[in-house]
C-alpha positions in Angstrom: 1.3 -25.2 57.7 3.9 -22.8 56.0 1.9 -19.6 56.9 1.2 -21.1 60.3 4.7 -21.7 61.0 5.7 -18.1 59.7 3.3 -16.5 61.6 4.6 -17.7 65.1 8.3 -16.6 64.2 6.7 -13.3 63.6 5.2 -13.6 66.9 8.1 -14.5 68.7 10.3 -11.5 66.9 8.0 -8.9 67.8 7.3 -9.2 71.4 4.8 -8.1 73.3 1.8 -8.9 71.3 -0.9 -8.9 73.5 -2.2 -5.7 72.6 -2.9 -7.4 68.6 -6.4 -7.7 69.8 -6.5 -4.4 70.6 -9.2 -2.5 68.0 -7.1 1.0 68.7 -4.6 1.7 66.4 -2.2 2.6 68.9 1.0 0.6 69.3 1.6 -2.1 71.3 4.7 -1.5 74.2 6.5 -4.2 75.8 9.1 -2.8 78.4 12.0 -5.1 79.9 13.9 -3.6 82.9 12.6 -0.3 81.8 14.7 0.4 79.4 14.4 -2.2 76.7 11.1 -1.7 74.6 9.5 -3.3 71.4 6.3 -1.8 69.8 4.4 -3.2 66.9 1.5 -1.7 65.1 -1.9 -2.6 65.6 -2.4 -2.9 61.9 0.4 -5.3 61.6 -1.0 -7.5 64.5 -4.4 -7.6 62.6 -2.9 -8.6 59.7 -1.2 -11.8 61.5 -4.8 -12.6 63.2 -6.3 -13.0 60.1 -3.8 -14.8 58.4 -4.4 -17.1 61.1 -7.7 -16.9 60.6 -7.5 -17.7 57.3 -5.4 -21.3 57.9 -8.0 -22.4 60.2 -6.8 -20.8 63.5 -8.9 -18.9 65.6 -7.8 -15.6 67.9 -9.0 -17.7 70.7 -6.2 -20.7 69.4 -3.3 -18.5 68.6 -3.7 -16.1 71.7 -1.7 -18.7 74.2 1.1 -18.9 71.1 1.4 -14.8 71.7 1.7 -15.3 75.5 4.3 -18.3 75.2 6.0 -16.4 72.5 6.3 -12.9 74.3 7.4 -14.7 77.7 10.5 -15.8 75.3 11.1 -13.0 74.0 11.3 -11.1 77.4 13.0 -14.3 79.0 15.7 -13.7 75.9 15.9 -10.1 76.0 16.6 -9.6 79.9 19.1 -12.6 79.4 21.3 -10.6 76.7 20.8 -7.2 79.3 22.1 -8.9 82.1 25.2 -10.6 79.8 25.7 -7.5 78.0 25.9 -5.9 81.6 28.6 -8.1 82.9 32.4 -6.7 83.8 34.2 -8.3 81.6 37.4 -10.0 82.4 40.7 -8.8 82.5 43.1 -5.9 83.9 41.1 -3.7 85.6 43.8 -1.2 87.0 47.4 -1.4 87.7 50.4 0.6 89.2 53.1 1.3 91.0 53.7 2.1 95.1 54.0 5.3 97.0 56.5 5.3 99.8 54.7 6.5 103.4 56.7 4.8 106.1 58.7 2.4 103.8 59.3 1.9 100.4 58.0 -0.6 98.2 59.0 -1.8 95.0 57.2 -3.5 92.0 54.0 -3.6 90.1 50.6 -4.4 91.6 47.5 -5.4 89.3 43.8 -5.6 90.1 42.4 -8.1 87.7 39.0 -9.6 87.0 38.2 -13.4 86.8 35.5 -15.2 86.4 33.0 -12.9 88.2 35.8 -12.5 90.9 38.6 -9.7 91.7 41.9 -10.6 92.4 45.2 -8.6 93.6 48.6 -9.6 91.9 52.1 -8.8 93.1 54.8 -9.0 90.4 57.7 -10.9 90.6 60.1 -7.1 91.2 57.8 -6.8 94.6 60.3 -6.2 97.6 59.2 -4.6 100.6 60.5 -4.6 104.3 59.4 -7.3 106.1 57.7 -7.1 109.4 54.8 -9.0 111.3 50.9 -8.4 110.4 51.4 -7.0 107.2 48.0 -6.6 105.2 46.7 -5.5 101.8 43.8 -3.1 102.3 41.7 -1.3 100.3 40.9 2.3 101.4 38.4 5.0 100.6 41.0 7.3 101.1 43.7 8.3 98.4 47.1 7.5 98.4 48.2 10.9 99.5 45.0 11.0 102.2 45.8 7.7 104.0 48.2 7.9 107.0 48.4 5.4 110.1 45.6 6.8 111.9 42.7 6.5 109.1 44.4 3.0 107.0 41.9 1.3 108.3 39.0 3.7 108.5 36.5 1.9 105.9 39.2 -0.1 104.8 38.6 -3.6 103.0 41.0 -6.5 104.0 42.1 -7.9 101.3 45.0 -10.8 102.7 47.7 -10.8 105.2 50.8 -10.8 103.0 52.8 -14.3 102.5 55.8 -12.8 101.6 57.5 -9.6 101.7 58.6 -10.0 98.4 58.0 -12.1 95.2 55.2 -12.7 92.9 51.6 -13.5 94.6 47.9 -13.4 94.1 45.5 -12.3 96.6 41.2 -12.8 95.8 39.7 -9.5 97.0 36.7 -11.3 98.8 33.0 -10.1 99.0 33.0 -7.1 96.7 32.1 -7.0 93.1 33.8 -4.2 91.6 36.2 -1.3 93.9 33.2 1.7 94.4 34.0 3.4 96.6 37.9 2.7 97.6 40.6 4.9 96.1 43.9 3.0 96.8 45.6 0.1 97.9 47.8 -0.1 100.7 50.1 -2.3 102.8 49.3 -1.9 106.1 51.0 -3.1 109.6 48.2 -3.5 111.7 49.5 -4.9 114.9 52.1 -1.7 115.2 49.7 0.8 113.4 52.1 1.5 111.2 51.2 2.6 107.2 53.7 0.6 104.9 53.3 1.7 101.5 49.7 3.0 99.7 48.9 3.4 95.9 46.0 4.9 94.0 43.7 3.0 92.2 
């Protein structure tokens, strides 16, 4: 029982095992995602079938053990790549604004949540108030975007609540900011370009 129940945690650490019946003495390959392998030798593998063999097992009783144990492993392996691959959470950028029609004062943040991306005014923000003002994200830089490209493949991000005073914005239906070089404040009804930053 001992050897039988060492033998399957060997199985299950070495991964794809399917080629242990294999009479070449090449190694056997498992690749997850491409990129993640695991090889073992053939002479290793023959070595576990006939301790198996020896406890009573036959290659015919343990090969469905090798196929249950490499589907775990590759279940467990592509679970850690995908974790591992995760944006963690936390600041992802900060700064501070860049006067283009009007000035704007304060710290903005771009943080990460829970999977999610969120905007955050500081408490110092003070800006001149006016209707339809927005927070957009642009593809442009801060010294690139002018009123007549703001909101050339711009992301809305929130109409503003307040022109001044801590908030929090969720940047909706984006993962991550490819593609976008700054932040702006934008006043869409008049077409006028408050205040932009770069990212």
């Amino acid at each position: 029982m001992t050897r039988n129940l060492k033998l399957f945690g060997a199985l299950v650490l070495a991964g794809g095992l399917m080629a242990a019946f294999s009479d070449s003495g090449s190694s056997a390959l498992a690749a997850i995602d491409s990129e993640v392998s695991i090889s073992i030798s053939a002479d290793a593998a023959k070595t576990a079938v006939a301790l198996a063999q020896a406890t009573g097992d036959t290659t015919q009783t343990i090969r469905p053990r090798i196929m249950a144990a490499q589907a775990i492993t590759i279940a467990q392996t592509e679970e850690a790549v995908t974790i591992a691959s995760a944006p963690a959470d936390g600041l992802v950028t900060t700064g501070s604004w860049t006067k283009k029609k009007r000035v704007s004062k304060g710290t903005w943040s771009i943080v990460r949540e829970d999977g999610g991306l969120f905007v955050e005014l500081d408490a110092d923000f003070r800006t001149r108030g006016a209707p339809d003002l927005k927070l957009f994200l642009s593809p442009f830089s801060a010294a690139e975007v002018n009123k007549n490209n703001a909101l050339e493949g711009a992301h809305l991000i929130s109409l503003l609540d307040s022109n001044k005073g801590a908030q929090r914005y969720v940047i909706p239906d984006i993962e991550n900011l490819d593609g976008y070089r700054s932040i702006i404040i934008h006043c869409e009804d008049y077409t006028v370009l408050w205040s932009a930053a770069d990212l």
